[in-house]
DSSP file (Angstrom, degrees, kcal/mol; ACC not computed):
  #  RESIDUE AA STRUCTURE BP1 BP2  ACC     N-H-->O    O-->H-N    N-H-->O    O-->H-N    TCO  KAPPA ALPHA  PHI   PSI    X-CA   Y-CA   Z-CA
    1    1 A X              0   0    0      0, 0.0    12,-3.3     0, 0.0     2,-0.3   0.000 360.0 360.0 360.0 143.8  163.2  127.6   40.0
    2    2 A X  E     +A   12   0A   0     10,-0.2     2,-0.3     2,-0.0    10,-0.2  -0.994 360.0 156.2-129.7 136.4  163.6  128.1   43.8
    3    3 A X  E     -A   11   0A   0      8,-0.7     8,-1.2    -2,-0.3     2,-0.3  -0.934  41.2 -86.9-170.3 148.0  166.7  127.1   45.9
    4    4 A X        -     0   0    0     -2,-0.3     6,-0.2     6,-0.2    -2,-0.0  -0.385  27.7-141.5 -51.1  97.4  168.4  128.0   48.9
    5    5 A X    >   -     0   0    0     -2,-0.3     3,-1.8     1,-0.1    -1,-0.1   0.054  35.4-104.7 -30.0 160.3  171.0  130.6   49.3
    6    6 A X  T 3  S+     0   0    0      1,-0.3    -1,-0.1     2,-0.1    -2,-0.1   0.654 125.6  57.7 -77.6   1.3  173.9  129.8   51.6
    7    7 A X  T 3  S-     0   0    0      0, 0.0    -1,-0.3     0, 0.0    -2,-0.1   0.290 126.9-104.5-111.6  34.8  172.5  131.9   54.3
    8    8 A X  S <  S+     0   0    0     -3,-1.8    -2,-0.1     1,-0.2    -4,-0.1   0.356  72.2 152.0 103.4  26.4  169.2  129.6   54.0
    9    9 A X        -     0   0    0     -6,-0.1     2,-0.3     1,-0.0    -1,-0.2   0.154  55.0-120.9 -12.9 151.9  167.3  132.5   52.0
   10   10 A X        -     0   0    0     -6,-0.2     2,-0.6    -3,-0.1    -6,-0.2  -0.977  38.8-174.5 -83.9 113.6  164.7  131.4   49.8
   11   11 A X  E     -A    3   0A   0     -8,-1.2    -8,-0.7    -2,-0.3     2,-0.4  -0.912  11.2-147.1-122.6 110.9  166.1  132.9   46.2
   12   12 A X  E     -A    2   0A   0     -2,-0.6     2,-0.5   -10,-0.2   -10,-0.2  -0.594  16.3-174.4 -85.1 142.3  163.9  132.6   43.0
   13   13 A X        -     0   0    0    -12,-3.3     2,-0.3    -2,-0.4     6,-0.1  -0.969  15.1-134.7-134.4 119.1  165.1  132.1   39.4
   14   14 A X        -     0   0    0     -2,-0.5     3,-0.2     4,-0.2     4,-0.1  -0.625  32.5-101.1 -76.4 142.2  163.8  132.0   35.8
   15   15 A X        -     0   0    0     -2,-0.3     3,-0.5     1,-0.1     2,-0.3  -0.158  69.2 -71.7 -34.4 157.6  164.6  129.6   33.0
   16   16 A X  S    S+     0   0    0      1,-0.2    -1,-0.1     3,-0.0     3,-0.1  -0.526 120.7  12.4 -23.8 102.7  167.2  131.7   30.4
   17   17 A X  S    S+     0   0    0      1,-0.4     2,-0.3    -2,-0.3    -1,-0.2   0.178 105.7 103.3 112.5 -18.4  165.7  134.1   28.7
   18   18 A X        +     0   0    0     -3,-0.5    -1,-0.4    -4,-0.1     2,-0.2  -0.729  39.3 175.4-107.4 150.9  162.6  134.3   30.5
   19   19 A X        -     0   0    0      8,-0.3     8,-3.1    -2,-0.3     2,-0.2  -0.984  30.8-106.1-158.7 158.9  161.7  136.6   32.9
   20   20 A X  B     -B   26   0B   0     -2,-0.2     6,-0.3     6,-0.2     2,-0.1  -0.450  33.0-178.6-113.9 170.0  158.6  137.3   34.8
   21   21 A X    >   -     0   0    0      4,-4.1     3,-0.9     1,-0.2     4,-0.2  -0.337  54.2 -14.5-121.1-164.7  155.8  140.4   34.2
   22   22 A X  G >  S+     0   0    0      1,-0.3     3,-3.0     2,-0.2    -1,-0.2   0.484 126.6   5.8 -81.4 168.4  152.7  141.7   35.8
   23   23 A X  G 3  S-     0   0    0      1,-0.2    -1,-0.3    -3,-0.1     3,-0.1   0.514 127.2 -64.3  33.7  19.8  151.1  138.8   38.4
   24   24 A X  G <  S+     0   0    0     -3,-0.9    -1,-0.2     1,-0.2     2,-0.2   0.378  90.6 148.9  98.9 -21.7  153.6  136.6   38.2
   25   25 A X    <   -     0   0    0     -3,-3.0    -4,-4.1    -4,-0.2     2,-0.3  -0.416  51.6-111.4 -75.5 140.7  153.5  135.7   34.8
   26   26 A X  B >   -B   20   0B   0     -6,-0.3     3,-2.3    -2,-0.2    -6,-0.2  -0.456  40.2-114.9 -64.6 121.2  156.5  134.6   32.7
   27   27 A X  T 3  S+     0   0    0     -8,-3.1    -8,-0.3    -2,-0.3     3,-0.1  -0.285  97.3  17.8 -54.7 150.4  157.2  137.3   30.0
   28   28 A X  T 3  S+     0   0    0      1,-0.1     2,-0.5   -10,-0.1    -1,-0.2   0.259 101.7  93.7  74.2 -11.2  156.6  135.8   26.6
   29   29 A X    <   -     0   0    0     -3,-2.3    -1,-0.1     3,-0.0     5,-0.1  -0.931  69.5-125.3-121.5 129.7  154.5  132.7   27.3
   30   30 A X    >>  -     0   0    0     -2,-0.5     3,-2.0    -3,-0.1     4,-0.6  -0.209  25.5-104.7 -35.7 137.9  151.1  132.7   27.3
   31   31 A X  H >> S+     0   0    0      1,-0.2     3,-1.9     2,-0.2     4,-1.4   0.969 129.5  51.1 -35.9 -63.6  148.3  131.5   30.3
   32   32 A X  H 34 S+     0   0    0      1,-0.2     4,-0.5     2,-0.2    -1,-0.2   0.698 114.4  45.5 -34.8 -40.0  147.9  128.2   27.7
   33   33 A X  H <4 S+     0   0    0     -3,-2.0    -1,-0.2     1,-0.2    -2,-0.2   0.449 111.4  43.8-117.6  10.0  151.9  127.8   27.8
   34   34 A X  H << S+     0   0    0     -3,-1.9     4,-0.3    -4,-0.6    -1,-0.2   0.177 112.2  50.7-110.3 -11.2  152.9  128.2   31.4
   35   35 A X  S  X S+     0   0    0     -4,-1.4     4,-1.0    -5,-0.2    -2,-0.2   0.606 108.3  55.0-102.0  -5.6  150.2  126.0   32.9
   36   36 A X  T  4 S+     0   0    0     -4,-0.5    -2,-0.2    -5,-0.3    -3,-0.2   0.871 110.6  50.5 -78.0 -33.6  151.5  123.4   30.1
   37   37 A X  T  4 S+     0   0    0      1,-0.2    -1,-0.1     3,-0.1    -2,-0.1   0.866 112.1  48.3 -32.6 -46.0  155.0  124.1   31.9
   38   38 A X  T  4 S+     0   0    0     -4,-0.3     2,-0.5     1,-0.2    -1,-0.2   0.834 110.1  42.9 -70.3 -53.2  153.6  123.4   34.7
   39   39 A X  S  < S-     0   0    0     -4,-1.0    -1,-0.2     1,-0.0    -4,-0.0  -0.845  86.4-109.4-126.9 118.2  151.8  120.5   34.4
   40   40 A X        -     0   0    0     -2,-0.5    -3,-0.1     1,-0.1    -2,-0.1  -0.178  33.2-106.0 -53.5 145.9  153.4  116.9   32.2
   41   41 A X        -     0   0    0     -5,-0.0     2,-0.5     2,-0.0    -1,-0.1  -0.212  31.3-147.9 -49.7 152.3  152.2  115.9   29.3
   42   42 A X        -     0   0    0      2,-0.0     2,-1.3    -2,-0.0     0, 0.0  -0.999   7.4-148.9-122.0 130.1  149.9  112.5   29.5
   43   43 A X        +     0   0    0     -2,-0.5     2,-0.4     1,-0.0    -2,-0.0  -0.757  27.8 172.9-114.8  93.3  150.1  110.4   26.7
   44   44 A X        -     0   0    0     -2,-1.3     5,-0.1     1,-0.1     2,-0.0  -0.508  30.3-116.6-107.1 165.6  146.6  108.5   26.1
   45   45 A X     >  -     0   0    0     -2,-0.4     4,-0.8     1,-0.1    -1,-0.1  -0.388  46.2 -90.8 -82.2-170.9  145.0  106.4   23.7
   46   46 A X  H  > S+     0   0    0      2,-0.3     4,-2.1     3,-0.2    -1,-0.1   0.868 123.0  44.1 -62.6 -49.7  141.9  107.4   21.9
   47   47 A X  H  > S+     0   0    0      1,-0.3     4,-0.6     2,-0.2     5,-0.3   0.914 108.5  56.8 -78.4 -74.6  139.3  106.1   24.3
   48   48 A X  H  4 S+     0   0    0      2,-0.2     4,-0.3     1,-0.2    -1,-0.3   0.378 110.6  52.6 -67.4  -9.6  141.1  107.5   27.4
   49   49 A X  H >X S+     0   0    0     -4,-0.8     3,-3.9    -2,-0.2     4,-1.8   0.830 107.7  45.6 -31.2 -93.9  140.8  110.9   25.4
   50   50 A X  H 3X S+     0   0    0     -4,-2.1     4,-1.1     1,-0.3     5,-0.3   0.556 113.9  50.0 -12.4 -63.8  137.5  110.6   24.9
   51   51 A X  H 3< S+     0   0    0     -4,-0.6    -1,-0.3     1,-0.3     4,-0.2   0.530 110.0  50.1 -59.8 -33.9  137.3  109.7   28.5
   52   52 A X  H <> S+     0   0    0     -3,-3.9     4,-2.2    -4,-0.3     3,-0.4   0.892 103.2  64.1 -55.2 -66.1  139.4  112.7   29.4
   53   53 A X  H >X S+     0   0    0     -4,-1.8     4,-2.8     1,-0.3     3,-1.4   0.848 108.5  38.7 -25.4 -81.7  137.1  114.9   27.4
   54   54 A X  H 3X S+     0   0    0     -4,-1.1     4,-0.9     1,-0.3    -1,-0.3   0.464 110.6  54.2 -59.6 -16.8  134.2  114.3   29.5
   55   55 A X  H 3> S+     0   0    0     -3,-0.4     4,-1.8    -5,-0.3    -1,-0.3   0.885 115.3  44.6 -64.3 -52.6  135.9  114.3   32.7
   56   56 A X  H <X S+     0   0    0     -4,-2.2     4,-1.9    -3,-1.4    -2,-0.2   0.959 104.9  60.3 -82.4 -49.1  137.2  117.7   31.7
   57   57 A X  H >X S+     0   0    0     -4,-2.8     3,-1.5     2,-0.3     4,-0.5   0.743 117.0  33.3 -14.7 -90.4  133.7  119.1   30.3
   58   58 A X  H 3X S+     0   0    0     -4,-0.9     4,-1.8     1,-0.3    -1,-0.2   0.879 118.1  54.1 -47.1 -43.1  132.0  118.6   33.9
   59   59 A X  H 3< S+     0   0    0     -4,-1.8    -1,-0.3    -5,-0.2    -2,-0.3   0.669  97.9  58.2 -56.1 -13.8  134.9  119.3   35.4
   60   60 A X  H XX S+     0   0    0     -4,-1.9     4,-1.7    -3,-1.5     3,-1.0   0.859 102.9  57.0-147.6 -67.1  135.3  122.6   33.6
   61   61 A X  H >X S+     0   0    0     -4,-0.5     2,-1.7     1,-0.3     4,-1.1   0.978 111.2  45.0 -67.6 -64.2  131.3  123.9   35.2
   62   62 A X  H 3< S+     0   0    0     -4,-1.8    -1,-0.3     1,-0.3     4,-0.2   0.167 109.2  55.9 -90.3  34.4  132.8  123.2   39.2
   63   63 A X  H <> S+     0   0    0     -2,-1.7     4,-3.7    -3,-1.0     5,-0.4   0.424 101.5  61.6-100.8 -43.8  136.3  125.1   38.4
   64   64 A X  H <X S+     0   0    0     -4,-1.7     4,-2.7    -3,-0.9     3,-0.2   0.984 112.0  31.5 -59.2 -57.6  134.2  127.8   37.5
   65   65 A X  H  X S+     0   0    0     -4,-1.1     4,-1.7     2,-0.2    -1,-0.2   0.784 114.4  57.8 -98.8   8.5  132.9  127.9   40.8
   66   66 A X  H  > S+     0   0    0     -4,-0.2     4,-0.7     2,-0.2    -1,-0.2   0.750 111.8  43.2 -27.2 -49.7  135.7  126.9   42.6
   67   67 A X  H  X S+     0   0    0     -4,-3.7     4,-2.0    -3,-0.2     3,-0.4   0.797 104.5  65.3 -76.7 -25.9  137.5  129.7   41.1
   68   68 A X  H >X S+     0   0    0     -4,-2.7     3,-1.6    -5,-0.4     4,-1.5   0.967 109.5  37.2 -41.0 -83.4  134.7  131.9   41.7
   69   69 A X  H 3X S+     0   0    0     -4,-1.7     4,-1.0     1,-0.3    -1,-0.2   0.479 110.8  58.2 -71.0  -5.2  135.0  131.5   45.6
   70   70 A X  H 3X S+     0   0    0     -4,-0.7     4,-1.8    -3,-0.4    -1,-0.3   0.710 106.7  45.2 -93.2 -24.8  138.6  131.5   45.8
   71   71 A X  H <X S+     0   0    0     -4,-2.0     4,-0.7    -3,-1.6     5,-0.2   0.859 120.3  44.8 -87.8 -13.9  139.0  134.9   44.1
   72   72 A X  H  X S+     0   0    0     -4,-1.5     4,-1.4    -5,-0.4    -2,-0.2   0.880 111.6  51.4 -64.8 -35.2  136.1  136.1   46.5
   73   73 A X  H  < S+     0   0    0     -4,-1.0    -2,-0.2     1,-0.3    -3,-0.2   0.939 114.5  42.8 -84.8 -44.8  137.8  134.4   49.2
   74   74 A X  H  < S+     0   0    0     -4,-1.8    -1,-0.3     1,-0.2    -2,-0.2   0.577 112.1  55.9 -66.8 -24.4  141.3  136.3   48.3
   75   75 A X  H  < S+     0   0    0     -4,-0.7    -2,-0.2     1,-0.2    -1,-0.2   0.647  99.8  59.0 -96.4 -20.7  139.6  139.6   47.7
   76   76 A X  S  < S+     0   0    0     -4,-1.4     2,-0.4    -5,-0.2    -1,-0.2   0.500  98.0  76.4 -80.1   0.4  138.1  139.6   51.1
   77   77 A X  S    S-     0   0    0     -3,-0.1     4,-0.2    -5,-0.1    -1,-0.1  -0.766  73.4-130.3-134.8 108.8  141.3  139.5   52.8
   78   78 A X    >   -     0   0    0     -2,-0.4     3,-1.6     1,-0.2    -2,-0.1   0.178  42.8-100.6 -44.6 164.5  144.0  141.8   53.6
   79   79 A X  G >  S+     0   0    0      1,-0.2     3,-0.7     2,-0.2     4,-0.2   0.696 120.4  63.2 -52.8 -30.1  147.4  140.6   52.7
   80   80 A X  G 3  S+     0   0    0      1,-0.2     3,-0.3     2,-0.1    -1,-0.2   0.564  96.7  47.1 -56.7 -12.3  147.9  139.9   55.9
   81   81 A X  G <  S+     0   0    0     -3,-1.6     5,-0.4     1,-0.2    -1,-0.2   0.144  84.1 107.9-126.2  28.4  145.2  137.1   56.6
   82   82 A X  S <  S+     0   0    0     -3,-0.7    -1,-0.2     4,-0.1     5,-0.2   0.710  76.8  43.1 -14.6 -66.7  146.4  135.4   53.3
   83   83 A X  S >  S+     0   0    0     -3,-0.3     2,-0.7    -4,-0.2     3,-0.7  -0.331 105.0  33.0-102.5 167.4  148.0  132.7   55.0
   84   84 A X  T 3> S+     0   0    0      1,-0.3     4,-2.0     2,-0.2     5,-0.1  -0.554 125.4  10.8 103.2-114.3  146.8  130.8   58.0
   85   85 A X  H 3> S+     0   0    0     -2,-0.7     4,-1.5     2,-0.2    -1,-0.3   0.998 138.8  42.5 -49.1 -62.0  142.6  130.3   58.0
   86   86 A X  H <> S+     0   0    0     -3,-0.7     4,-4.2    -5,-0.4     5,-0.3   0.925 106.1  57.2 -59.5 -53.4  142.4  131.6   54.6
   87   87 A X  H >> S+     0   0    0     -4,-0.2     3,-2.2     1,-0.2     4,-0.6   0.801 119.7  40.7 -28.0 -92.7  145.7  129.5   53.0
   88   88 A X  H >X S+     0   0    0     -4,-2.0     4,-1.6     1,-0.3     3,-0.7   0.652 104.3  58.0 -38.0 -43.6  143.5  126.3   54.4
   89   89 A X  H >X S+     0   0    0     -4,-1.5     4,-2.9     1,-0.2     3,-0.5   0.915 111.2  46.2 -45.5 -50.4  140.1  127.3   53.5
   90   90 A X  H << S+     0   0    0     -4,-4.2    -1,-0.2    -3,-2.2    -2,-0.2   0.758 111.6  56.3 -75.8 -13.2  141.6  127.6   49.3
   91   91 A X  H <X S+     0   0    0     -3,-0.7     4,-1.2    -4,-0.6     3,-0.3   0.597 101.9  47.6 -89.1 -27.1  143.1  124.5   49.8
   92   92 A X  H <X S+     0   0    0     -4,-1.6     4,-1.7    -3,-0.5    -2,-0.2   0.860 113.2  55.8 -71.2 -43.0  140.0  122.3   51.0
   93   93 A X  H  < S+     0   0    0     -4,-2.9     4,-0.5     2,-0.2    -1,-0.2   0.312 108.2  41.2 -88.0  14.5  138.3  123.8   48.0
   94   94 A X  H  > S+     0   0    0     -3,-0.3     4,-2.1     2,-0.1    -1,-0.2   0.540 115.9  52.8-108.7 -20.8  140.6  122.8   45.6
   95   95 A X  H >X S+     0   0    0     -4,-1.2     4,-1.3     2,-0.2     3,-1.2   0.978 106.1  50.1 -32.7 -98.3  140.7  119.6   47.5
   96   96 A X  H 3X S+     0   0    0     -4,-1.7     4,-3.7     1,-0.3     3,-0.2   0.819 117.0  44.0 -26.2 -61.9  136.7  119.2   47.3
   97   97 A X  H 3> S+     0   0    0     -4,-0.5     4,-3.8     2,-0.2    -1,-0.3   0.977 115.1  51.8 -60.3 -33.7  137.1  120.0   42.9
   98   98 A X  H <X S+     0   0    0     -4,-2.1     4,-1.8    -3,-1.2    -1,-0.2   0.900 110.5  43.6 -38.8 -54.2  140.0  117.6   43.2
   99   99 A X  H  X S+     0   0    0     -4,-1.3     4,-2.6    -3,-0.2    -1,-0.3   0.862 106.0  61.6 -50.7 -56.6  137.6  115.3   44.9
  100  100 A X  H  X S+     0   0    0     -4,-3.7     4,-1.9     2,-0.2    -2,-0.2   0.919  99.1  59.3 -32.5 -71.6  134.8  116.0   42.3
  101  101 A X  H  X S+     0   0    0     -4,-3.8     4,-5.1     1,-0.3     5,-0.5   0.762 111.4  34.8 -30.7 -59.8  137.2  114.6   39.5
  102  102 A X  H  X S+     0   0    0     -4,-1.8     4,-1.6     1,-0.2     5,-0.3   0.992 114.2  56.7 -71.2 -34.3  137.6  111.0   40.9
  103  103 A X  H  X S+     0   0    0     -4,-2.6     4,-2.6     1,-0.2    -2,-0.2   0.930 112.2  40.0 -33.1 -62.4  134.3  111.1   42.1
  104  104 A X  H  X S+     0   0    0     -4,-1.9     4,-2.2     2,-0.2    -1,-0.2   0.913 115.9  55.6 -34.4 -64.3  133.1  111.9   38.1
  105  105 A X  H  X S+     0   0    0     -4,-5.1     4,-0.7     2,-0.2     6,-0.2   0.767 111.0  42.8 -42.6 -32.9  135.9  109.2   36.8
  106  106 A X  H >X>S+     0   0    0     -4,-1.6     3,-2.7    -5,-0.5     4,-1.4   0.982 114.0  48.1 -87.9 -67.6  134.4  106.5   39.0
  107  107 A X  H ><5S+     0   0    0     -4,-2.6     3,-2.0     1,-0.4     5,-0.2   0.909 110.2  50.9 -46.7 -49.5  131.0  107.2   38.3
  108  108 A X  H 3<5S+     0   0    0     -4,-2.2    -1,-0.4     1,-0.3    -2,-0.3   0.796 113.3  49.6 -59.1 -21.7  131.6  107.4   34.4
  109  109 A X  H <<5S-     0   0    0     -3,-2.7    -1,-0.3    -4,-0.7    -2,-0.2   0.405 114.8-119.8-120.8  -2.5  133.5  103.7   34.7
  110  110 A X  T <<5S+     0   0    0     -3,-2.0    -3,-0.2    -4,-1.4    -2,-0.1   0.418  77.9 124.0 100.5 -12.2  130.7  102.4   36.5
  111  111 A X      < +     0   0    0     -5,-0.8    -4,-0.2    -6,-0.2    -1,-0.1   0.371  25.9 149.7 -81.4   1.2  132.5  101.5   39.8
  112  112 A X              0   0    0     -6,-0.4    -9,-0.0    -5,-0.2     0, 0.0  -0.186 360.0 360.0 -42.4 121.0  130.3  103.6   41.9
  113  113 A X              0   0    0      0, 0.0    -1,-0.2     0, 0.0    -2,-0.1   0.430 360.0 360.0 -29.1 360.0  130.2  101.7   45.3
């Protein structure tokens, strides 16, 4: 949780009981159980599973290289030069996969234009 000290600080806080270890990560939870933290549950029917499935499948093959160039793109840059170019640059390309997805959805449902 992140919130403003009174001298307009930024101060970061973990749930009770949690606390966090090496990268960032919360001690005790698992990759699997801190991006389900992260991210709400969706509650679908059967075919919009299915539908999911195969959205995620392809999607799956362009994360890989999405993430590919973004940990190239992070290793190539001192700590300094983080932010700015680079900051935008990781953000267009998660944009672009972002992109992919409806792109994928649309096609599968037939609505291509």
């Amino acid at each position: 949780m992140i919130f403003l000290s009174g001298g307009g600080r930024m101060v970061f806080s973990e749930p009770e009981g949690l606390e966090r270890s090496g990268f960032g990560r919360l001690a005790g939870l698992s990759r699997e159980d801190e991006i389900r933290r992260a991210l709400p549950e969706i509650k679908l029917t059967p075919e919009q599973a299915d539908e999911a499935e195969q959205i995620a499948d392809i999607l799956s093959a362009k994360a890989q290289a999405t993430v590919r160039y973004l940990s190239q793109l992070m290793a190539s840059q001192a700590n300094r030069q983080l932010f700015g170019e680079t900051e935008f640059l990781m953000r267009d390309a998660v944009h672009r996969w972002g992109a992919d997805g409806i792109d994928i959805a649309l096609h599968d449902r037939n609505c291509v234009r």
